[in-house]
C-alpha positions as CSV (number, residue, x, y, z in Angstrom):
1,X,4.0,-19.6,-12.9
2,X,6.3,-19.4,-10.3
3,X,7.3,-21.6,-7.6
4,X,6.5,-20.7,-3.8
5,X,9.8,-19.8,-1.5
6,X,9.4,-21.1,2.1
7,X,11.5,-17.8,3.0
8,X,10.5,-14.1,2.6
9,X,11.7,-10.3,2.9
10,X,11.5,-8.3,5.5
11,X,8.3,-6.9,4.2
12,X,6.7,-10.2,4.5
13,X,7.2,-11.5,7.7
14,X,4.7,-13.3,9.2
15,X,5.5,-13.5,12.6
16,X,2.5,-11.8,14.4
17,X,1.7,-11.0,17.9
18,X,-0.9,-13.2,19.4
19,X,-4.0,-10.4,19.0
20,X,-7.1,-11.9,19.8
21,X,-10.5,-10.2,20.4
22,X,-9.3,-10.3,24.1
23,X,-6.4,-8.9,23.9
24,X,-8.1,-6.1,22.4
25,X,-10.2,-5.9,24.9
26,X,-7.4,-6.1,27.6
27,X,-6.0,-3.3,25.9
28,X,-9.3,-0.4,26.0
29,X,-9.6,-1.8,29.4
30,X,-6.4,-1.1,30.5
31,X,-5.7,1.6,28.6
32,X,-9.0,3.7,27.6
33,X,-11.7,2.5,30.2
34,X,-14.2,5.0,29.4
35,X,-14.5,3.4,25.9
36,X,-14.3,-0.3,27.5
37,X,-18.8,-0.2,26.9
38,X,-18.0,0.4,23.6
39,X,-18.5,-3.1,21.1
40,X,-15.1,-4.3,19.5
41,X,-15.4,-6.1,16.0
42,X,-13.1,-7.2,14.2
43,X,-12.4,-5.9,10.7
44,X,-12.7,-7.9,7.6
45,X,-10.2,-8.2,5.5
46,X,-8.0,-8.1,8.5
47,X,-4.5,-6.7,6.2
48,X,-1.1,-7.3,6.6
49,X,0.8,-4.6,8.3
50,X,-1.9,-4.1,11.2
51,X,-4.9,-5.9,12.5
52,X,-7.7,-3.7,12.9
53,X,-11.1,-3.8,14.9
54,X,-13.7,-1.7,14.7
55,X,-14.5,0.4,18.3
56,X,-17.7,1.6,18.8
57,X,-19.0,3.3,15.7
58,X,-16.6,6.0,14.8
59,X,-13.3,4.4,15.8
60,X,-10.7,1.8,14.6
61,X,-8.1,0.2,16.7
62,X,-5.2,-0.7,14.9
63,X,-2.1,-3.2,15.9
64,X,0.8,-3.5,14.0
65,X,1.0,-7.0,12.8
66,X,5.4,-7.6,13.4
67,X,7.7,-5.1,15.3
68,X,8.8,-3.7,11.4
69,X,5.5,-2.0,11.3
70,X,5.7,-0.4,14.4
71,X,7.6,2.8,13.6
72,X,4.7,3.7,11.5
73,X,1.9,4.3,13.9
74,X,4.2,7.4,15.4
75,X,4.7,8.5,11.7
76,X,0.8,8.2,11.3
77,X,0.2,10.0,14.0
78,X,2.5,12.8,13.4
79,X,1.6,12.9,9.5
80,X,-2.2,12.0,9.1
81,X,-3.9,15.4,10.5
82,X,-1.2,17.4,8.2
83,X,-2.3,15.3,4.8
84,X,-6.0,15.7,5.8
85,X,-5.7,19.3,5.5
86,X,-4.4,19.0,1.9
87,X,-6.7,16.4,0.3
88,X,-10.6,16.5,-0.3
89,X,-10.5,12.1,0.4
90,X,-11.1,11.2,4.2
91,X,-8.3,10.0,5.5
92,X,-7.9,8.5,9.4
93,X,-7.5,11.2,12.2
94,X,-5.4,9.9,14.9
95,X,-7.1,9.6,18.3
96,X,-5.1,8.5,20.4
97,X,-2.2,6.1,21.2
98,X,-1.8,2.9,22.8
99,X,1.3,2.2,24.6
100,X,3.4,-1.2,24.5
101,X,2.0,-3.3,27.8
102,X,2.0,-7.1,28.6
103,X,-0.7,-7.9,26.7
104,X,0.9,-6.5,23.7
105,X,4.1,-5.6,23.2
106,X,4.4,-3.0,20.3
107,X,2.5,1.0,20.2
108,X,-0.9,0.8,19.0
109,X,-3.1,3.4,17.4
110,X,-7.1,4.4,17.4
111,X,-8.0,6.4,14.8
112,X,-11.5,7.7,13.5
113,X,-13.3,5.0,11.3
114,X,-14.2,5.8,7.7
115,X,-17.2,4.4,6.4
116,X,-17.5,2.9,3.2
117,X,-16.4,-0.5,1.5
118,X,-12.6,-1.7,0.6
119,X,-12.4,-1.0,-3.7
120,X,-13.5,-4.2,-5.6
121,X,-14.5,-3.5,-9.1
122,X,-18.1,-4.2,-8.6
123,X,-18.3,-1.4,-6.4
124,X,-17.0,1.2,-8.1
125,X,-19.6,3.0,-10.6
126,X,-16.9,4.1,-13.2
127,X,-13.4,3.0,-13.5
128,X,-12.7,6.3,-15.4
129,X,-13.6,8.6,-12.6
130,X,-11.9,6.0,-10.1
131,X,-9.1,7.0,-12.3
132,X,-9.8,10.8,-12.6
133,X,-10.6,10.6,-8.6
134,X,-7.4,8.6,-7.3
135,X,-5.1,10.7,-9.4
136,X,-6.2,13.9,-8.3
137,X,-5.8,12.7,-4.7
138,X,-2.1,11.9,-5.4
139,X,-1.8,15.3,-7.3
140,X,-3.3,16.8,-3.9
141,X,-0.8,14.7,-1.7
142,X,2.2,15.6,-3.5
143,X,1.4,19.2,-2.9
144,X,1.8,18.9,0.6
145,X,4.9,20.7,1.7
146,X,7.5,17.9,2.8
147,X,9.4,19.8,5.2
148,X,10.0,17.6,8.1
149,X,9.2,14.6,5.9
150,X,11.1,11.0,6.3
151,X,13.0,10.3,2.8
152,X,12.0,6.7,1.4
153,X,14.4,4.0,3.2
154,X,14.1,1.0,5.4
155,X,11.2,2.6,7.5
156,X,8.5,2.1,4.7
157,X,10.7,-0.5,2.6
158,X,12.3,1.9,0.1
159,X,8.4,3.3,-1.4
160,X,9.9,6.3,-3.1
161,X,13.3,5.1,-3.0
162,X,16.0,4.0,-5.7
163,X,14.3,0.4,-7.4
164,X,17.8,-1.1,-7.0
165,X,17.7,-2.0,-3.6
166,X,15.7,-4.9,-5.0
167,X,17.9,-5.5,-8.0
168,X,18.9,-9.2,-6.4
169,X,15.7,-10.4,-5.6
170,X,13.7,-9.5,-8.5
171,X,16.2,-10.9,-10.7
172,X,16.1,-14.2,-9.1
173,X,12.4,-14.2,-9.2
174,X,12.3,-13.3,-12.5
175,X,15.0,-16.2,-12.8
176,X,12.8,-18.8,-11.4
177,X,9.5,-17.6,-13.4
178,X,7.3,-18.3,-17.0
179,X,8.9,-18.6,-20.3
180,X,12.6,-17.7,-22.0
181,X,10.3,-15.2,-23.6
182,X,8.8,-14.0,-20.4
183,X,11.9,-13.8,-18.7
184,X,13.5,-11.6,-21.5
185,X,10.5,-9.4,-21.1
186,X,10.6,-8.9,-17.4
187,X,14.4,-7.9,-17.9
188,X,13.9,-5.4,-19.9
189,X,11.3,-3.9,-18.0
190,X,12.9,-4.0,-14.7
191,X,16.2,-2.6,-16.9
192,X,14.2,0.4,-18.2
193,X,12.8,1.1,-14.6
194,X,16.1,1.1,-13.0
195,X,17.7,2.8,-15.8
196,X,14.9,5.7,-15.7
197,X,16.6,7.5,-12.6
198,X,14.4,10.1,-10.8
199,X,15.5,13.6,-11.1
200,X,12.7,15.4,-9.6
201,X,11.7,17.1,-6.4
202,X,11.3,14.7,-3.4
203,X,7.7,14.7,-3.5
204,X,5.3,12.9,-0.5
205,X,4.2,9.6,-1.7
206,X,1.7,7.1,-0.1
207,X,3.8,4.2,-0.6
208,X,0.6,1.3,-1.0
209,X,-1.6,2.6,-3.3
210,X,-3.7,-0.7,-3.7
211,X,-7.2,-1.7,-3.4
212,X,-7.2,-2.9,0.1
213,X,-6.3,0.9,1.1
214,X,-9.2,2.9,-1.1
215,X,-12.3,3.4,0.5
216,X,-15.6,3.7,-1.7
217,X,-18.9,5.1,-0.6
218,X,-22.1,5.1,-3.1
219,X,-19.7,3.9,-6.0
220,X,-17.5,6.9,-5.7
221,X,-13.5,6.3,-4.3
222,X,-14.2,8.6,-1.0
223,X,-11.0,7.6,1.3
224,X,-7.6,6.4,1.7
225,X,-6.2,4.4,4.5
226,X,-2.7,3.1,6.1
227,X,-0.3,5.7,5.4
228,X,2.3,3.6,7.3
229,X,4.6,3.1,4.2
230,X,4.4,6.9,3.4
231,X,7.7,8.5,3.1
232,X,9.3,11.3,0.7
233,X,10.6,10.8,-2.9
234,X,9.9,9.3,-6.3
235,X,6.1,9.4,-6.6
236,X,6.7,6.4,-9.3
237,X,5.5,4.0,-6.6
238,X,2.3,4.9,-5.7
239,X,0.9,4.3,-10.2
240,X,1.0,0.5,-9.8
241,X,-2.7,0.4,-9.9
242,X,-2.4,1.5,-13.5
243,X,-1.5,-2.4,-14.1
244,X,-2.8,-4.3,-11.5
245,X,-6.4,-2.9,-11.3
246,X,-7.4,-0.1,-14.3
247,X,-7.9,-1.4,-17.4
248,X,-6.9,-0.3,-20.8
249,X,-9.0,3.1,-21.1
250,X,-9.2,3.7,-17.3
251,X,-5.1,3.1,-17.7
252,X,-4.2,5.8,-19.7
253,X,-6.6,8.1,-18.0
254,X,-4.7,7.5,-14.5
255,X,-1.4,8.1,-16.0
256,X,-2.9,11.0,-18.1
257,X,-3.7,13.1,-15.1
258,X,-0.9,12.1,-12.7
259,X,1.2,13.9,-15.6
260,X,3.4,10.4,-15.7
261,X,5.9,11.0,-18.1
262,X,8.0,8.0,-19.8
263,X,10.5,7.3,-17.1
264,X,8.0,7.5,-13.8
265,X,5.6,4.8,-15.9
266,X,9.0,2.6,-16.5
267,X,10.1,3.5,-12.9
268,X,6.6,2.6,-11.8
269,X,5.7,-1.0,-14.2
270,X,9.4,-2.2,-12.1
271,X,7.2,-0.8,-8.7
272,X,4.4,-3.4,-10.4
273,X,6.8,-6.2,-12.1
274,X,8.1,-6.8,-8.1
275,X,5.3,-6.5,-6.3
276,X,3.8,-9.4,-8.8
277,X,6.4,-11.1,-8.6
278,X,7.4,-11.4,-4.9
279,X,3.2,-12.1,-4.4
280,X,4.1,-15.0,-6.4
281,X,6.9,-16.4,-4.7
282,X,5.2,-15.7,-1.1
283,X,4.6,-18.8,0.4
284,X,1.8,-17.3,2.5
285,X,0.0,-15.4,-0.4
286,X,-3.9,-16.6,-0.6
287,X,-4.9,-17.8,-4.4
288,X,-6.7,-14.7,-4.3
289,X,-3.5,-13.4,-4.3
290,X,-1.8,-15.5,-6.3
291,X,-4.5,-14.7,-9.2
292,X,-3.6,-10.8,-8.3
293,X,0.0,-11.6,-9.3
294,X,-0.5,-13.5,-12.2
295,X,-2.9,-11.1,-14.0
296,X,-1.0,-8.5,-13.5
297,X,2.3,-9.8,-14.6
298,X,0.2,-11.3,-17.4
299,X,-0.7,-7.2,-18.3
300,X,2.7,-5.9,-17.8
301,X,3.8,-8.6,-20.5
302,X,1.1,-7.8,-22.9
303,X,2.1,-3.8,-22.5
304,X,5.8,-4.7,-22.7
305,X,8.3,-1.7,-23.5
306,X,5.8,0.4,-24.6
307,X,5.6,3.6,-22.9
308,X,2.8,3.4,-21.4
């Protein structure tokens, strides 16, 4: 649907620190030696922002993948044990932190490991209660008093912050992509979702809401990982899962009990129309990917201007 760009944002850089299984191991040694008996696996999916390894049983090492992501493990650290006091999900509890060396150059964090399985939707028992679950998680975040809290900017790539900053690129995406009708669609859900301007409280929002970060355990969603694009603002951002993984019932139930009312879901399909849309053009995006941004720019369509 759309043709691959050889160049990228920010977000997408794919310049990555050598981190090897030995490297990792250079690193406990170094740094922690009395965990340095403890096995080191890597993790599977191995994500985008951070490579992770598993240490031990209860711990995860985690390395930020480019020097953009680095600022977040300090945010993580100071954030994590304050949203773990307000939500019933596990979330990770810093341990401790790794420090820049020869072996690797950025900070580095260990935090405790959560058991379970990344969401798929053949391990989930209800996509309902997934709904009723994950929305009640971000009703228990955005309670969380944000005093001290970063606003939505560069640091977590404007999650929370004012759609237009990528007015430029998703127009030329959309530009480049599907059908005249299809274009004119995309416009005029990206113009309602800049045109639906935020006037609520800065509230704290997770910034990736996706499958990759949910955690579920015996068919239930029981935690939430990589809080590193979590910032303060428009909580619009964090409902793109209401396109690109509920379906039609499950849909409405999400946006139902996240008490989205017509401008956050237009603020939050422009959150989804991007994020599609930018997969689509990323030269380094798997076909599992790919897929991911087709179907859900193929849902978005279907739903249109409708409200909802």
């Amino acid at each position: 649907m759309c043709p691959a760009k050889d160049s990228s944002p920010k977000e997408r850089l794919a310049i990555v620190p050598d981190i090897t299984l030995d490297t990792v191991r250079l690193l406990i040694e170094n740094q922690f030696p009395a965990w340095q008996h403890l096995p080191i696996t890597p993790v599977e999916p191995g994500g985008h922002d951070n490579r992770t390894f598993r240490l031990g049983q209860d711990m995860a090492i985690r390395l930020p993948s480019h020097a953009s992501y680095a600022a977040a493990v300090m945010k993580e650290r100071a954030w994590l044990p304050v949203f773990a006091r307000g939500v019933s999900l596990r979330v990770p509890i810093p341990i401790a932190r790794g420090e820049p060396s020869d072996a690797y150059p950025l900070p580095w964090a260990i935090n405790r490991w959560i058991e379970g399985e990344i969401l798929t939707s053949g391990n989930i028992g209800s996509m309902n209660e997934l709904a009723l679950d994950l929305a009640a998680f971000l009703r228990e975040l955005q309670a969380v008093a944000i005093s001290g809290g970063v606003l939505a900017g560069e640091h977590n790539f404007h999650r929370g912050g004012d759609l237009g900053v990528y007015d430029e690129e998703t127009n030329t995406a959309i530009g480049e992509c599907g059908l005249p009708l299809a274009k004119e669609k995309m416009r005029g859900i990206w113009h309602m979702a800049k045109s639906a301007r935020y006037e609520g409280a800065p509230l704290w929002v997770h910034g990736d809401v996706a499958v990759g970060n949910l955690i579920v355990k015996n068919g239930k969603l029981y935690g939430v990982i990589d809080f590193g694009s979590c910032g303060v603002g428009d909580p619009a951002c964090d409902l793109v899962m209401a396109w690109n993984f509920f379906d039609g019932e499950s849909r409405q139930v999400f946006l139902r009990e996240t008490g989205a009312d017509v401008g956050m879901v237009a603020r939050a399909k422009g959150w989804a129309l991007w994020k599609a849309l930018i997969t689509l053009q990323d030269s380094a995006a798997t076909s599992e990917q790919k897929a991911w941004g087709e179907r859900t720019l193929t849902i978005l369509l279907d739903d249109g201007l409708s409200p909802s």
